[in-house]
C-alpha positions in Angstrom: -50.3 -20.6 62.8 -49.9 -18.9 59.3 -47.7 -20.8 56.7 -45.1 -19.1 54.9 -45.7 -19.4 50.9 -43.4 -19.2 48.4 -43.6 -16.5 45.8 -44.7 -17.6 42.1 -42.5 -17.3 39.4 -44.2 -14.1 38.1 -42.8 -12.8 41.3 -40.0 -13.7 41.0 -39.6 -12.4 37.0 -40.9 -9.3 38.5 -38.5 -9.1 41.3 -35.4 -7.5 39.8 -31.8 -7.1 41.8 -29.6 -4.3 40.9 -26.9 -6.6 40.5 -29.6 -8.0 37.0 -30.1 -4.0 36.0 -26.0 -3.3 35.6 -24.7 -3.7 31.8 -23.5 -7.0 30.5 -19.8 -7.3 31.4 -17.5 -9.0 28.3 -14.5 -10.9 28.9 -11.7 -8.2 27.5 -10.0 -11.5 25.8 -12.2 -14.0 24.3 -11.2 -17.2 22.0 -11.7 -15.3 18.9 -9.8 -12.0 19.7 -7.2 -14.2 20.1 -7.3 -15.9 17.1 -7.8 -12.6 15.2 -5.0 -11.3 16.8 -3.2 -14.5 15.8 -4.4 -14.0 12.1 -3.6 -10.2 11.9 0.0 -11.0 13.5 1.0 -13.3 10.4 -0.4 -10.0 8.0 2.2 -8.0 9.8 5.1 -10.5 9.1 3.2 -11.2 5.3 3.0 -7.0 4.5 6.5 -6.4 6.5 8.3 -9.0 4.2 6.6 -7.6 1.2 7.6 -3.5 1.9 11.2 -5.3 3.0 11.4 -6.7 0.0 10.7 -3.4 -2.3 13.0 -1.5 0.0 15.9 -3.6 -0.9 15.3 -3.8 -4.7 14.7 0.0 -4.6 18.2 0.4 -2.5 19.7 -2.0 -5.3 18.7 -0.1 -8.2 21.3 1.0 -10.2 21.4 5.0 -10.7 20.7 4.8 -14.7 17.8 2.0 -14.5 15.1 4.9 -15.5 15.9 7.7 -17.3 13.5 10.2 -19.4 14.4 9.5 -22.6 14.6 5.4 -22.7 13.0 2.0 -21.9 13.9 1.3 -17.9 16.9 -1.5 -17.9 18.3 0.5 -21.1 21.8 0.5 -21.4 22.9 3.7 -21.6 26.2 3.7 -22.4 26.5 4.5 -26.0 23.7 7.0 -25.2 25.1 9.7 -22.9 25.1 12.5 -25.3 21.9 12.2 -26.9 18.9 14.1 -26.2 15.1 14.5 -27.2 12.3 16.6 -27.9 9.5 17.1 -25.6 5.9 17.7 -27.4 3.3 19.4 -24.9 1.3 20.3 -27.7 0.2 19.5 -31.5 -1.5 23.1 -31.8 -3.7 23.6 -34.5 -2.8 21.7 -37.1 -1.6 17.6 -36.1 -0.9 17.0 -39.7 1.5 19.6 -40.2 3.0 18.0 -36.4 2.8 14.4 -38.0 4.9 15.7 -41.5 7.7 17.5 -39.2 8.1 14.2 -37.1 8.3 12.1 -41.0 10.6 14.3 -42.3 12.7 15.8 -39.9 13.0 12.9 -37.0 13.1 10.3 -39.6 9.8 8.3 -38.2 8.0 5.8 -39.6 4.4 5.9 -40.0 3.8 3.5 -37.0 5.7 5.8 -34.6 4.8 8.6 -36.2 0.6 7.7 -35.2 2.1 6.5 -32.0 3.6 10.0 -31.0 0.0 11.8 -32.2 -2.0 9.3 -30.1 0.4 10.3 -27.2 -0.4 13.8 -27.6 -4.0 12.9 -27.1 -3.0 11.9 -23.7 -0.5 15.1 -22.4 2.2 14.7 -24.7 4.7 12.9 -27.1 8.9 12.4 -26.8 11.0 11.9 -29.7 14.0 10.7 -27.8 17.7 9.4 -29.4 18.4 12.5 -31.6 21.6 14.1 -31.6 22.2 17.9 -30.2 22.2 19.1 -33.5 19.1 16.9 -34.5 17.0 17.6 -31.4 17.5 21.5 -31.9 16.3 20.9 -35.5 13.5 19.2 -34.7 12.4 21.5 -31.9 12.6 24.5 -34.1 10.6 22.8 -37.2 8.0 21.6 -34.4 7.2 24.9 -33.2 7.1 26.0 -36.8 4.4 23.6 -37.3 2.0 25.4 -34.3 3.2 22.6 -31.9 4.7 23.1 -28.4 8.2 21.7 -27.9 11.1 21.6 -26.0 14.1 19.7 -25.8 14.7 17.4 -23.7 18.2 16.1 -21.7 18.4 13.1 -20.9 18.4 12.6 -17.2 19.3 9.1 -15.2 17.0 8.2 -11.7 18.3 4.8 -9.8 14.0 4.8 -9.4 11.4 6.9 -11.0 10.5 9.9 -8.9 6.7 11.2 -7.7 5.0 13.1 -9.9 7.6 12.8 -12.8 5.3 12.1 -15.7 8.0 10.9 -18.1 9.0 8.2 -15.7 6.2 7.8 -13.3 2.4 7.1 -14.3 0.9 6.4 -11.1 -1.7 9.1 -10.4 -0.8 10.4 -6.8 -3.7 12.9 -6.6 -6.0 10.3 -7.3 -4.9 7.9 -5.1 -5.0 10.2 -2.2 -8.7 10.9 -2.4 -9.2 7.0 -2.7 -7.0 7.1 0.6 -9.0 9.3 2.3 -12.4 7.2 1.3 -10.8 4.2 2.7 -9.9 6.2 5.9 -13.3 7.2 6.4 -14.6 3.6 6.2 -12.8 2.8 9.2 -14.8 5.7 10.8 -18.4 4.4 10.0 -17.0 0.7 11.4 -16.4 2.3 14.6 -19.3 4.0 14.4 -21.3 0.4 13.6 -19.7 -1.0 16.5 -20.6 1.9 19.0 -24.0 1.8 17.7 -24.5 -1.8 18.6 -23.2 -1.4 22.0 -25.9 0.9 22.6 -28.2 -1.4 21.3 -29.1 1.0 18.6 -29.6 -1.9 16.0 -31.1 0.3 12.8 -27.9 3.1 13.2 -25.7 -0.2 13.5 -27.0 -1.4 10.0 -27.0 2.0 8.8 -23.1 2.2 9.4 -22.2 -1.2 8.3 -23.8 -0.4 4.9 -21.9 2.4 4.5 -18.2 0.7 5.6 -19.7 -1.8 2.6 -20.2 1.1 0.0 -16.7 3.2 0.7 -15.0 -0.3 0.5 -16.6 -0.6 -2.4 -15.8 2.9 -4.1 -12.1 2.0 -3.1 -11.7 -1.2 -4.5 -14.1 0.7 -8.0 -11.1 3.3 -7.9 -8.3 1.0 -7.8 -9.5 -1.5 -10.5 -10.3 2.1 -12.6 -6.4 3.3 -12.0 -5.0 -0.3 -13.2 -7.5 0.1 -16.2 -5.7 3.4 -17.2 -2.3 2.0 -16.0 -2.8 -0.7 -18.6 -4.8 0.3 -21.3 -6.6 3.4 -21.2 -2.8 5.7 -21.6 -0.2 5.2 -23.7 2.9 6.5 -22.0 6.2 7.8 -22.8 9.5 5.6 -23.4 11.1 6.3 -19.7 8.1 4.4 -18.4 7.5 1.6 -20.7 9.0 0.3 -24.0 5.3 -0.5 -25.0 3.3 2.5 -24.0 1.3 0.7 -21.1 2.2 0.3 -17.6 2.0 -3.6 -17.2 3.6 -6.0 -14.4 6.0 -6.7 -16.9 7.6 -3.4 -18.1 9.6 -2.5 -15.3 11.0 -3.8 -11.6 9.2 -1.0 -10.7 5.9 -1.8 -12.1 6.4 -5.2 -10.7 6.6 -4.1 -7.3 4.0 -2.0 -7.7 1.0 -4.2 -8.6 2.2 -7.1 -6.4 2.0 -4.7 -3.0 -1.3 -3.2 -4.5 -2.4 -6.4 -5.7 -2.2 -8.0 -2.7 -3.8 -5.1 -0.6 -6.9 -5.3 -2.8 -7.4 -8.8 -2.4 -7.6 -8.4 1.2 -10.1 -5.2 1.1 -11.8 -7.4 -1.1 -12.0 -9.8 1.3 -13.1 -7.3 4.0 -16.1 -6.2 1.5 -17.8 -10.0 1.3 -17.2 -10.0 5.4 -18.6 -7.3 5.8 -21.3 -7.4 3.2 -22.2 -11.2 5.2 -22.0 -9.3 8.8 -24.2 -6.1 7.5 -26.8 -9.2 6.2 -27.3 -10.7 9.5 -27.6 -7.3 11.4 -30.8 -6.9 8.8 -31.7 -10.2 10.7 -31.5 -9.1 14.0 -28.4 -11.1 14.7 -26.6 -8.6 16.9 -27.0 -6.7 20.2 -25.5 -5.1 22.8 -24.8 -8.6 24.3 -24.0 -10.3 21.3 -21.6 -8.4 19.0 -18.3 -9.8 18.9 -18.0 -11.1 15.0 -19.0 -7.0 14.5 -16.0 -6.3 16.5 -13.6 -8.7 14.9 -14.4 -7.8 11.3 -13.8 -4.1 12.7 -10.3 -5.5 13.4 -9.1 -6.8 10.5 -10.7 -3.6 8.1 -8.8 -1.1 10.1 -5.4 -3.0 9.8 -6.4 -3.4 6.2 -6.8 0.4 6.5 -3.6 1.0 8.2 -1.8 -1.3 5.9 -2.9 0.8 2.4 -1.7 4.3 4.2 1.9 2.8 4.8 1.7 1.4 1.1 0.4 5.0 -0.4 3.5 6.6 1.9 6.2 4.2 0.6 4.9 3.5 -3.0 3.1 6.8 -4.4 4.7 9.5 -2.0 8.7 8.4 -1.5 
């Protein structure tokens, strides 16, 4: 009688059930989806108090807090009936510019290299001149090669997009560094998908890239402050000083608190993601093993969504 024998362990390796051949199923909640979930939901309440907050200071702005012609917070009651001269242009000859502005405006020779320097940059206001004054000045201006125009004053409970003599912020600019951020969320999606497939190299690829557009964000938005701060001088209507600092306005407050706070956190998304695009150079990922992938993807596409509602409510409203 024949004995039944067991089969060796090669056998056994090389015996495969289809129930070993199907794909690796994943929990759809795991600990630390629910902890990210838990992290992003405090965001929400952190970024929702924070646009609350400029909505109501906004709302609460009285209607002559900016005007065109004068420091925001000016009072403007003694001022209603004065107006100013708008310089596009020193033409040909800046000296000729700079004696009209000494003799005719009355400047002295601090202001007077302070209007020419803001002529350098798009243009110059003389503002605080009398009817008769600014008409003189506008016709002894244009005498002098210049470009000029006089300017009303006009009252705004906030400054308005795209209104240079009240609003710096560079809305072109800041819509291009929108849509790079936008199209770092696409290549982490694309990271992820590529490591479910298993397709570790193309995973890299697209984590390196999420790393270098978060990058070129965060390079545009510390080269807009630069400008913002030092690089222009701007007119009176949006600061008393010539730069746009934290300190110049309510409104300038508000604006490098929100954006402040926004680029510390795609800051923080870069080193993540820089640490996670490190270990996938090691290997440390799969298509069974890529949940910190997945949870880093969270968190940079709220960061993502975050910044679009910021560019709508700051720059665009």
């Amino acid at each position: 009688m024949e004995h039944a024998t067991l089969p060796t362990e090669t056998a056994l390796a090389d015996h495969v059930t289809p129930a070993a051949t199907t794909a690796v199923q994943h929990p759809p909640v795991t600990p630390g989806k629910v902890a990210m979930w838990l992290f992003l939901a405090t965001e929400v309440m952190f970024f929702t108090g924070l646009i609350g907050s400029y909505i109501v200071l906004r709302t609460g702005s009285p209607a002559t807090a900016y005007s065109n012609l004068y420091p925001p917070a000016t009072d403007l009651t003694l001022l209603r009936n004065t107006e100013g001269v708008l310089i596009g242009s020193a033409g040909p000859d800046s000296e000729k510019v700079a004696e009209v502005l000494r003799r005719v405006a009355g400047l002295p020779e601090d202001q007077v290299e302070e209007q020419l320097h803001s002529l350098e940059h798009g243009h110059a206001l003389v503002g605080g001149l009398s009817k008769a004054k600014a008409e003189e000045l506008e016709k002894a201006l244009k005498g002098a090669g210049a470009e000029a125009e006089i300017e009303p004053l006009r009252t705004y409970d906030w400054p308005l997009p795209y209104n240079d003599l009240t609003n710096p912020l560079s809305i072109d600019l800041t819509a291009g560094n929108t849509f790079i951020l936008i199209c770092s969320s696409v290549t982490m999606v694309l990271a992820l998908s590529a490591l479910q497939r298993n397709d570790k190299s193309r995973a890299s690829l697209f984590l390196l890239a999420t790393v270098l557009i978060g990058s070129t964000f965060l390079g545009v938005q510390v080269y807009e402050y630069y400008q913002l701060m030092v690089g222009h001088h701007y007119p009176p209507g949006i600061s008393a000083t010539g730069h746009f600092r934290p300190s110049v306005s309510l409104f300038a407050s508000c604006f490098f608190t929100m954006t402040g706070f926004h680029g510390a956190h795609v800051a923080g998304g870069v080193v993540m993601l820089t640490c996670i695009f490190l270990q996938s150079l090691r290997g440390a990922y799969s298509a069974s093993h890529y949940a910190p992938v997945e949870l880093v993807g969270l968190y940079w596409h709220f960061v993502d969504l975050v910044w679009i509602i910021l560019f709508t409510v700051v720059y665009l409203i």
